[in-house]
N, CA, C and O atoms as a GROMACS GRO file, in nm:
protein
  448
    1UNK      N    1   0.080  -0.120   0.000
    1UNK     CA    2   0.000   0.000   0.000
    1UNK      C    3   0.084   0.125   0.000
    1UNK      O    4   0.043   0.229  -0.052
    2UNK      N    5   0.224   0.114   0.069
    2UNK     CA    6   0.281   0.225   0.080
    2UNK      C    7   0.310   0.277  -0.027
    2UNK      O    8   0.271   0.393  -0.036
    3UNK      N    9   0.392   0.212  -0.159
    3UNK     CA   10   0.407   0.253  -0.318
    3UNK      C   11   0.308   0.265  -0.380
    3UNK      O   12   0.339   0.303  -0.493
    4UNK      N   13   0.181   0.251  -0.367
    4UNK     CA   14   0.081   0.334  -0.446
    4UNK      C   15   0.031   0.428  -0.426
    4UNK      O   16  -0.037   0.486  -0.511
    5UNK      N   17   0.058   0.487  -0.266
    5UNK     CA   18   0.041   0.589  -0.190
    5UNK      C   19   0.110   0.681  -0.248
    5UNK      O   20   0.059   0.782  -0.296
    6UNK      N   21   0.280   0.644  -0.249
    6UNK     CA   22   0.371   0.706  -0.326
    6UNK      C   23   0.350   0.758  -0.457
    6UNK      O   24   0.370   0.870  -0.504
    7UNK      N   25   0.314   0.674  -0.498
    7UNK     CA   26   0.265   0.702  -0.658
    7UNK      C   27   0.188   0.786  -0.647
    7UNK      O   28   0.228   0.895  -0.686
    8UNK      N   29   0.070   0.781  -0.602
    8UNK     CA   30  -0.027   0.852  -0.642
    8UNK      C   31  -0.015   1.031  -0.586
    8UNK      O   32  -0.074   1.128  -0.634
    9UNK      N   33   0.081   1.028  -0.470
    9UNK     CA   34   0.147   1.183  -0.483
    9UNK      C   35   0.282   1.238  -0.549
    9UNK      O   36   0.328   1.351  -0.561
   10UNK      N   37   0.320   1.121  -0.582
   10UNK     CA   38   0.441   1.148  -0.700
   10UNK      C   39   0.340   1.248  -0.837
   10UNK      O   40   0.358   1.362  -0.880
   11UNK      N   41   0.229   1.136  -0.875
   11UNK     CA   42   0.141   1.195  -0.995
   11UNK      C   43   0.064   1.348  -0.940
   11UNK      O   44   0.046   1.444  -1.016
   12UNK      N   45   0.030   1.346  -0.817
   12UNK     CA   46  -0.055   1.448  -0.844
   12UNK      C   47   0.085   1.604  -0.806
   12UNK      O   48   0.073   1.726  -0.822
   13UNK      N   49   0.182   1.534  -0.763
   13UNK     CA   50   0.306   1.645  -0.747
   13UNK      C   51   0.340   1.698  -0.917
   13UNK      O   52   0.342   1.814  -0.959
   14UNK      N   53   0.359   1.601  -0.976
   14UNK     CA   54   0.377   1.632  -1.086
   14UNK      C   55   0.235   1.732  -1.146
   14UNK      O   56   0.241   1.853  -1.121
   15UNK      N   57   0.122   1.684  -1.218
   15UNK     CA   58   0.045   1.711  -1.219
   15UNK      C   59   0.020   1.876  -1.184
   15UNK      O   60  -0.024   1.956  -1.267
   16UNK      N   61   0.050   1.904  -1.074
   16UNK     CA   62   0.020   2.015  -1.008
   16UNK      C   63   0.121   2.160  -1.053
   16UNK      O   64   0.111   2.282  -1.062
   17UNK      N   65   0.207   2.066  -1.072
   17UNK     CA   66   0.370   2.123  -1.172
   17UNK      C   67   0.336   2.187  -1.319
   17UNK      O   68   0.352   2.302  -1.359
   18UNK      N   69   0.262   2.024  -1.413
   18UNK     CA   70   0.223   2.081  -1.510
   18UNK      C   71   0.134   2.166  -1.536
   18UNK      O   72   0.131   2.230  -1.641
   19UNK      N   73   0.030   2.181  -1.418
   19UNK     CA   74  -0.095   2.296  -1.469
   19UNK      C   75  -0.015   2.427  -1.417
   19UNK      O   76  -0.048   2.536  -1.464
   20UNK      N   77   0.068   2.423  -1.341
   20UNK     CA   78   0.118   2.553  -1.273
   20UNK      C   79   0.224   2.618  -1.411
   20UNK      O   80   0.251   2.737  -1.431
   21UNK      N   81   0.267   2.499  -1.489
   21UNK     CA   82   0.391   2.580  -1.614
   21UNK      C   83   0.253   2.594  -1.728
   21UNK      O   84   0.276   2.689  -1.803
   22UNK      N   85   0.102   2.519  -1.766
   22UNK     CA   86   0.059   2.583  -1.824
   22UNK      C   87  -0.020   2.685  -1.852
   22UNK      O   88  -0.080   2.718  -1.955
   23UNK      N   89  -0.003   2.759  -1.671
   23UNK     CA   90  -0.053   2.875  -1.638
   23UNK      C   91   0.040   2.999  -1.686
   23UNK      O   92   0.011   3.088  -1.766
   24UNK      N   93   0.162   2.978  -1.609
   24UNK     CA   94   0.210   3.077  -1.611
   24UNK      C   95   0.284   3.083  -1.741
   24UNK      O   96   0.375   3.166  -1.738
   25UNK      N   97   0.265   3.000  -1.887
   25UNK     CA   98   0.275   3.004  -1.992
   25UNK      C   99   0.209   3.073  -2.075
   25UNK      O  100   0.260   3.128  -2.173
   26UNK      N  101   0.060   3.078  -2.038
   26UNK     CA  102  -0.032   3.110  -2.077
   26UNK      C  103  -0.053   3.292  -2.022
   26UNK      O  104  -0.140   3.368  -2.065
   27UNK      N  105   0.023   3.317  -1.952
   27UNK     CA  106   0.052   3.415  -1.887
   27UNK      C  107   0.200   3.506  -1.935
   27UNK      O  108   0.213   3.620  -1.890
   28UNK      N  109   0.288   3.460  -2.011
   28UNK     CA  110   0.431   3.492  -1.987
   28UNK      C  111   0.425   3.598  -2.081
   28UNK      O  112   0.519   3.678  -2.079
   29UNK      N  113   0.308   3.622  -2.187
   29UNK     CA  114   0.375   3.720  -2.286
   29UNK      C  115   0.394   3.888  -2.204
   29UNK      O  116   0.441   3.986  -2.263
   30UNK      N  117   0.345   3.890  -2.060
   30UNK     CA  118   0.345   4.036  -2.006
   30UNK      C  119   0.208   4.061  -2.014
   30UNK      O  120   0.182   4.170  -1.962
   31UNK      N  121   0.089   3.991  -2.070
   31UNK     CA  122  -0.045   4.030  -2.064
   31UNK      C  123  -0.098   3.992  -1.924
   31UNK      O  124  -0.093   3.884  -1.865
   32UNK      N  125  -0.166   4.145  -1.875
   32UNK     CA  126  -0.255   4.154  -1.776
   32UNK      C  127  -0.358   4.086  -1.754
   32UNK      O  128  -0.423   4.091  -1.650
   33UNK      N  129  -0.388   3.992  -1.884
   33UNK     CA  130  -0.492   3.959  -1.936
   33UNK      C  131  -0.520   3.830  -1.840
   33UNK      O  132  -0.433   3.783  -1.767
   34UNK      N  133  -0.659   3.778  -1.850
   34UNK     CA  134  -0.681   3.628  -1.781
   34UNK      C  135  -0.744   3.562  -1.833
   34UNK      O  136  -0.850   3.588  -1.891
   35UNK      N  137  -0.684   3.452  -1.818
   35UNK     CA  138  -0.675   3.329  -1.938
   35UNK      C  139  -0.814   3.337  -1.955
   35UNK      O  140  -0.912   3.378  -1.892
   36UNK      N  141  -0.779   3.263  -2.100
   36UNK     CA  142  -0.980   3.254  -2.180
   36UNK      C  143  -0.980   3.395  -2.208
   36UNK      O  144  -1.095   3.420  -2.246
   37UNK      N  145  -0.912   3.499  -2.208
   37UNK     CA  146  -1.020   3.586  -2.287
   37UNK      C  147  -0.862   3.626  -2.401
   37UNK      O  148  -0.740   3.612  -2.385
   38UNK      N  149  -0.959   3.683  -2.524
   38UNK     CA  150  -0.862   3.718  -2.602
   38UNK      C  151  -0.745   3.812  -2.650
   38UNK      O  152  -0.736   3.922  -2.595
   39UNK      N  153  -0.686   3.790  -2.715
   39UNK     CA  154  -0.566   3.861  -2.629
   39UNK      C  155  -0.538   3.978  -2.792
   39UNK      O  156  -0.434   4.032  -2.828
   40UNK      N  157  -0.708   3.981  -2.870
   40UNK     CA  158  -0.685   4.090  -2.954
   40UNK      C  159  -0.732   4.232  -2.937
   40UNK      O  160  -0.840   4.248  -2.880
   41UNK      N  161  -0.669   4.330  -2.978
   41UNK     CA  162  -0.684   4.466  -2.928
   41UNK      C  163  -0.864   4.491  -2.991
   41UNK      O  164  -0.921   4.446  -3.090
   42UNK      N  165  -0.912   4.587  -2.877
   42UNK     CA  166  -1.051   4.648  -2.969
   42UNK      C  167  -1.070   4.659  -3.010
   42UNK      O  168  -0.958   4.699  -3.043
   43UNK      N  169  -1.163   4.690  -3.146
   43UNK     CA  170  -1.176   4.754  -3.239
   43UNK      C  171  -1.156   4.869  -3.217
   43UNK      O  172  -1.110   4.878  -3.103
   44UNK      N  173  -1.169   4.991  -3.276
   44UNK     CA  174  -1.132   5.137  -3.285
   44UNK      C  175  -1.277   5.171  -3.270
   44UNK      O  176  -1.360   5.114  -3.342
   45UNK      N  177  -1.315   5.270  -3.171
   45UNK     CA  178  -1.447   5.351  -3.196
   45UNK      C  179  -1.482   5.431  -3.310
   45UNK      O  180  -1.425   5.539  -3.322
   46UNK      N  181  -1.569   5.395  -3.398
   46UNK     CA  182  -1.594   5.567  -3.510
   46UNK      C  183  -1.586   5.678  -3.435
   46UNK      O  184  -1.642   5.709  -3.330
   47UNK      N  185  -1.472   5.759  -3.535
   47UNK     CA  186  -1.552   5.907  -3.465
   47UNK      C  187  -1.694   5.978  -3.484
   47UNK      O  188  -1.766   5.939  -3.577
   48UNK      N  189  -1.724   6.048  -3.426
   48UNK     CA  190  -1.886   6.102  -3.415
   48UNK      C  191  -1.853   6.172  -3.547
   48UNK      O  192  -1.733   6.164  -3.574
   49UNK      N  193  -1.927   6.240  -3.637
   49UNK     CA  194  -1.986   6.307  -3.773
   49UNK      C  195  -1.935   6.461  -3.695
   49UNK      O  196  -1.981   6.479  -3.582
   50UNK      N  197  -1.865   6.544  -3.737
   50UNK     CA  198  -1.840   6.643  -3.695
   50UNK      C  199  -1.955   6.750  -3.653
   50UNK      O  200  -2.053   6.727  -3.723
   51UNK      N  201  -1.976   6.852  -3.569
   51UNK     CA  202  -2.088   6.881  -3.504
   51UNK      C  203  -2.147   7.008  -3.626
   51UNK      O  204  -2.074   7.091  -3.679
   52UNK      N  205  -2.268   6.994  -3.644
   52UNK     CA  206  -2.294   7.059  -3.774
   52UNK      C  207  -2.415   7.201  -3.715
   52UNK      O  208  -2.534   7.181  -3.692
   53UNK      N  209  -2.356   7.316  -3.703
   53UNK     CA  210  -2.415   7.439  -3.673
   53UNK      C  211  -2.558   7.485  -3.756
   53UNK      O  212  -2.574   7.581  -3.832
   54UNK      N  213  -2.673   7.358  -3.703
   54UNK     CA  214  -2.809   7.368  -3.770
   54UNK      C  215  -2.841   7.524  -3.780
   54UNK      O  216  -2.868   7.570  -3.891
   55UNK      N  217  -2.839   7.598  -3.679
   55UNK     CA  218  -2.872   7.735  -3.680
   55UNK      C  219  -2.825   7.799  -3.794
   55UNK      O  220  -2.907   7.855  -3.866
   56UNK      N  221  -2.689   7.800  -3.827
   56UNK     CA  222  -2.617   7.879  -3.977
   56UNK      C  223  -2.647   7.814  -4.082
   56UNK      O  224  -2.702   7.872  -4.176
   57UNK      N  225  -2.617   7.674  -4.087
   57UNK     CA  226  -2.680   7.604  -4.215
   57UNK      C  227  -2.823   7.668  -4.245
   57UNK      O  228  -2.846   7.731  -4.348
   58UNK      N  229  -2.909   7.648  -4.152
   58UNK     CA  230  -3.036   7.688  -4.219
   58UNK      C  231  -3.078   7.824  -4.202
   58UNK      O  232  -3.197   7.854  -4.217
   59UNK      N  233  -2.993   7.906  -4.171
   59UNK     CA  234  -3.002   8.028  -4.209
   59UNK      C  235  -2.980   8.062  -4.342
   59UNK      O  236  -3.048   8.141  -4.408
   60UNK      N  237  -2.875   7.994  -4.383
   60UNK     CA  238  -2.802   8.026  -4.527
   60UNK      C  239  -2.887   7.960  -4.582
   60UNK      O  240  -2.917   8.025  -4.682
   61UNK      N  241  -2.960   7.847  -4.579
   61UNK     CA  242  -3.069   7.776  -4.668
   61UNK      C  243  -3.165   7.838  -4.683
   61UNK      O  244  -3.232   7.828  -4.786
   62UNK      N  245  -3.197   7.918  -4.584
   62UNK     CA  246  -3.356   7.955  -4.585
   62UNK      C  247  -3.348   8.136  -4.606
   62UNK      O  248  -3.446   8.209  -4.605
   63UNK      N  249  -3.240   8.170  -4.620
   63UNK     CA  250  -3.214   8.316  -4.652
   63UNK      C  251  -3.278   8.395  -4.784
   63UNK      O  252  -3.234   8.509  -4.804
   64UNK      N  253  -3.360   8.351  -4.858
   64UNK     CA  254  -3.443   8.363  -4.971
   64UNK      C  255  -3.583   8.297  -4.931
   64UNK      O  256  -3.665   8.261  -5.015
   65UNK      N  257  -3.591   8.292  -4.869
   65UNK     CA  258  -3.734   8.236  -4.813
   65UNK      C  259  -3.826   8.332  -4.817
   65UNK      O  260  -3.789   8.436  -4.762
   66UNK      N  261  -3.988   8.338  -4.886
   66UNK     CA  262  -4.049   8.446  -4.840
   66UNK      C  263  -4.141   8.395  -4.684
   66UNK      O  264  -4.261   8.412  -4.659
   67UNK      N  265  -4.067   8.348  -4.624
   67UNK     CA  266  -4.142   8.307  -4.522
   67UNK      C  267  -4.029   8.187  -4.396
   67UNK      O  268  -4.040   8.070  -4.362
   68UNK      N  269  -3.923   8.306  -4.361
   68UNK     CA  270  -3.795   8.254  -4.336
   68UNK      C  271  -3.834   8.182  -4.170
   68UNK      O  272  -3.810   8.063  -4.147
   69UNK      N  273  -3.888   8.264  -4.078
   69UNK     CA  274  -3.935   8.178  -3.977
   69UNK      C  275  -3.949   8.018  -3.986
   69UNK      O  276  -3.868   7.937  -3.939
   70UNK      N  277  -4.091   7.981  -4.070
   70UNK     CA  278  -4.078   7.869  -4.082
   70UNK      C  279  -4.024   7.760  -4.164
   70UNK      O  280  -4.053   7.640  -4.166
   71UNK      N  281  -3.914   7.851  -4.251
   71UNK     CA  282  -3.845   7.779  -4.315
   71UNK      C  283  -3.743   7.715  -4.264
   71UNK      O  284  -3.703   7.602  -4.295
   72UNK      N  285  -3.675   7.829  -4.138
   72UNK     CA  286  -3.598   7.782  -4.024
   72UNK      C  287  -3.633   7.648  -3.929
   72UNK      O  288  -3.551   7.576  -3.872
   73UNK      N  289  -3.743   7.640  -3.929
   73UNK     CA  290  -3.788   7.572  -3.789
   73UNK      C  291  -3.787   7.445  -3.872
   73UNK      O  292  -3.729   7.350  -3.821
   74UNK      N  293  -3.840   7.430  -3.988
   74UNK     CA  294  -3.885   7.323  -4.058
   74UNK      C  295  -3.715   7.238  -4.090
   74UNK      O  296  -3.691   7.117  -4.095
   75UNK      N  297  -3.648   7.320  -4.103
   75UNK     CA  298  -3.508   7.281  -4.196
   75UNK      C  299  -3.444   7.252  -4.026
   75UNK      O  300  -3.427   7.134  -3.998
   76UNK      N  301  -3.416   7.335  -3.939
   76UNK     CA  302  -3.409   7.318  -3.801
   76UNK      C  303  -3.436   7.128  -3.746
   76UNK      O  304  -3.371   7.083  -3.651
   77UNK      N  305  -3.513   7.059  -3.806
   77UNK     CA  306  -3.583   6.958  -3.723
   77UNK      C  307  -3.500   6.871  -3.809
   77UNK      O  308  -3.430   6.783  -3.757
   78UNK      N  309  -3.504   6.892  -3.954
   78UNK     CA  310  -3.473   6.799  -4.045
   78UNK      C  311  -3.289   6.779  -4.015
   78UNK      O  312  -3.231   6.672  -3.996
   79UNK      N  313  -3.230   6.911  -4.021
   79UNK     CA  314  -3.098   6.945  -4.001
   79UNK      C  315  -3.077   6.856  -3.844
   79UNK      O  316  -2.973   6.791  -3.830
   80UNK      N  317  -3.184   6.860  -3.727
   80UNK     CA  318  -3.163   6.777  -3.601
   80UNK      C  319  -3.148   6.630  -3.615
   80UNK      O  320  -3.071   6.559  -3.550
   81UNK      N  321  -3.243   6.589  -3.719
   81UNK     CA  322  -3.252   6.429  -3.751
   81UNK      C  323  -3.136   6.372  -3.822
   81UNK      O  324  -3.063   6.280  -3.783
   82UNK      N  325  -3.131   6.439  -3.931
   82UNK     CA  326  -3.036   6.389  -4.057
   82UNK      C  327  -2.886   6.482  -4.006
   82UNK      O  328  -2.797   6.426  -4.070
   83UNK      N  329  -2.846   6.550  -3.955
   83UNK     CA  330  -2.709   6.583  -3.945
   83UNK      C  331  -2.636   6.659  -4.049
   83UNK      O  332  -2.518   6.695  -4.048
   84UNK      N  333  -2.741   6.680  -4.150
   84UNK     CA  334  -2.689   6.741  -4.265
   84UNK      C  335  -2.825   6.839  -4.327
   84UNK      O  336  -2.946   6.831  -4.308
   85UNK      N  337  -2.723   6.952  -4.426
   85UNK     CA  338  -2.820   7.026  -4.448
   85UNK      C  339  -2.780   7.041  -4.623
   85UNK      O  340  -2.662   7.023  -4.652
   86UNK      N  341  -2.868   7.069  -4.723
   86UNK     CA  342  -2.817   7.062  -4.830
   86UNK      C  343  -2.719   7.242  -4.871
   86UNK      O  344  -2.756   7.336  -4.800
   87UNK      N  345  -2.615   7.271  -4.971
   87UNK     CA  346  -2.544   7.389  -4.973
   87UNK      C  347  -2.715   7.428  -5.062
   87UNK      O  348  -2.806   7.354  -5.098
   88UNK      N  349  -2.698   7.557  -5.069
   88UNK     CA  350  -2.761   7.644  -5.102
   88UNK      C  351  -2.866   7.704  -5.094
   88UNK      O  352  -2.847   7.694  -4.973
   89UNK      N  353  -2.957   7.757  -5.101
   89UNK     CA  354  -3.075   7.790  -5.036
   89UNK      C  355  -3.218   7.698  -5.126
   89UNK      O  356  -3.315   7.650  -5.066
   90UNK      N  357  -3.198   7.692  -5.262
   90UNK     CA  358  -3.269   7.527  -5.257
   90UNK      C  359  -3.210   7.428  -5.336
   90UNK      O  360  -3.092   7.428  -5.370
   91UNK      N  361  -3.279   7.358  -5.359
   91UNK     CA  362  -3.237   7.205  -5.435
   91UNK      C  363  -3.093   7.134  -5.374
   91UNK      O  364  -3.068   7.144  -5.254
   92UNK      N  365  -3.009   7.069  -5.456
   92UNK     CA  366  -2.946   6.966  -5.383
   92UNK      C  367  -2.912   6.841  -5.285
   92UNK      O  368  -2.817   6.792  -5.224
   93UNK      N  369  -3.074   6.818  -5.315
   93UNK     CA  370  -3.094   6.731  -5.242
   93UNK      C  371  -3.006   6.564  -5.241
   93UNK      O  372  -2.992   6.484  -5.148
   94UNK      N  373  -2.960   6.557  -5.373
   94UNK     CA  374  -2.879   6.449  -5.333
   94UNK      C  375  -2.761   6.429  -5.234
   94UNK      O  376  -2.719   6.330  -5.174
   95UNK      N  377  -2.720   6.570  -5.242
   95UNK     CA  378  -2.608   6.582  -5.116
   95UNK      C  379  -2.673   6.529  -4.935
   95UNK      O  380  -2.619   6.530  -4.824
   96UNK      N  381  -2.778   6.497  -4.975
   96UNK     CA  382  -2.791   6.474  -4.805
   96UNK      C  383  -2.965   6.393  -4.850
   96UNK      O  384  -3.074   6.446  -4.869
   97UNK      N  385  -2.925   6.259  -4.854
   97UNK     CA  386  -3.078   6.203  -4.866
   97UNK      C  387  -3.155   6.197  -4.780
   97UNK      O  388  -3.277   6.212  -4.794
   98UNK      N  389  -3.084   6.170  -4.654
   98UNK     CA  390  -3.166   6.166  -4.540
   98UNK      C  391  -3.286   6.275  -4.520
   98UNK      O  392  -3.399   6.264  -4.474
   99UNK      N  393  -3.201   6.401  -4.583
   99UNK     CA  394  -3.287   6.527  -4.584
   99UNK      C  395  -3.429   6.511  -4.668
   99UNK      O  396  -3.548   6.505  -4.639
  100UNK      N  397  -3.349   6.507  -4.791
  100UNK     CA  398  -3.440   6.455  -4.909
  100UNK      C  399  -3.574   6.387  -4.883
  100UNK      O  400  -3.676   6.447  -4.917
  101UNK      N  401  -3.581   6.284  -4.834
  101UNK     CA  402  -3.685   6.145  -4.805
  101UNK      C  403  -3.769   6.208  -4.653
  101UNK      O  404  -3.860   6.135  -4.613
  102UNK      N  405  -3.737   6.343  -4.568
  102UNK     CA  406  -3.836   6.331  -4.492
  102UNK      C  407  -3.945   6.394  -4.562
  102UNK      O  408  -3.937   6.468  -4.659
  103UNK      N  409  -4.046   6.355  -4.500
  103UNK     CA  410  -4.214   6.396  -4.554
  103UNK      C  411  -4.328   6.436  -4.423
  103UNK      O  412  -4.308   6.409  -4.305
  104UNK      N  413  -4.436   6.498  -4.470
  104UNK     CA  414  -4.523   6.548  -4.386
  104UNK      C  415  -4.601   6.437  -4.408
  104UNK      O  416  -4.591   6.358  -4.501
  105UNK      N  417  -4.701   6.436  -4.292
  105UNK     CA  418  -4.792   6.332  -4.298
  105UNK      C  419  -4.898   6.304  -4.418
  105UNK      O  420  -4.969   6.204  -4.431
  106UNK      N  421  -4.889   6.438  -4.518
  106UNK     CA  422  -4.991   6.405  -4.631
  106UNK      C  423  -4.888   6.370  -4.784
  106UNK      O  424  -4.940   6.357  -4.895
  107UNK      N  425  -4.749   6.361  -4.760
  107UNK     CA  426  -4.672   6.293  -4.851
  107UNK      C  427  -4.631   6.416  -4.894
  107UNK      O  428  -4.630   6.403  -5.016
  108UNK      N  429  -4.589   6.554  -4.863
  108UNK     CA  430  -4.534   6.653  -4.870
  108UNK      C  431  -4.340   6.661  -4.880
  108UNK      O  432  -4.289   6.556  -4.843
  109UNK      N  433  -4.282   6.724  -4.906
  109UNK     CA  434  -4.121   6.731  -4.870
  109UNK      C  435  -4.158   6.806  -4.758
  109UNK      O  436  -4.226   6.908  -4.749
  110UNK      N  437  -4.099   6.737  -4.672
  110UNK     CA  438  -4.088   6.842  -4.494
  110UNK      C  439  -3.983   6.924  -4.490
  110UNK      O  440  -3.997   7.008  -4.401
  111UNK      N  441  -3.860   6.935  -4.563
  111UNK     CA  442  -3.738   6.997  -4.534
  111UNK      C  443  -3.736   7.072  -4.650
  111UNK      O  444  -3.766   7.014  -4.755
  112UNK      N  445  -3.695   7.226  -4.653
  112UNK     CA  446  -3.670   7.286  -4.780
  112UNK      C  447  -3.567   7.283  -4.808
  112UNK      O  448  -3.531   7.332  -4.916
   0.00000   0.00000   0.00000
């Protein structure tokens, strides 16, 4: 009985050896990291769309307006949603579709 006794803490001495070198193997490159998780960098965040001064844009859009108040307010909401405003005071709408495609509830263009 005594040599299998032996044995069997000879194995688990060993044993205890090998999980301890395939720890700190798993460990050696200098990563903080803990085991199981991956050891690739983040992705990169997008940057945000640069901040777009709705107030001047649709001033300059709506500056020929015979009815500039609510040309402001209207271009104002659209310029809040979509982030973009088209150059000139009208048309160009392909420059900014988002603009383009909003509508009033009776199938109107909402944005001038």
């Amino acid at each position: 009985m005594a040599i299998s006794s032996s044995k069997i803490v000879s194995i688990f001495i060993v044993l205890s050896l090998l999980s301890l070198d395939l720890v700190h193997a798993g460990m050696g490159s200098g990563s903080s990291m803990a085991p199981g998780q991956d050891h690739k960098s983040p992705a990169p965040t997008p940057l945000p769309p640069p901040a777009l001064d709705c107030d001047a844009a649709c001033g300059v859009r709506c500056s020929l307006s015979s009815r500039p108040n609510l040309c402001k307010r209207a271009c104002g909401t659209c310029c809040f949603r979509c982030h973009c405003v088209p150059s000139g005071t009208a048309g160009h709408y392909e420059e900014c579709p988002c603009y383009a495609s909003q509508t009033t509830h009776g199938g109107v263009r909402k944005c001038p």
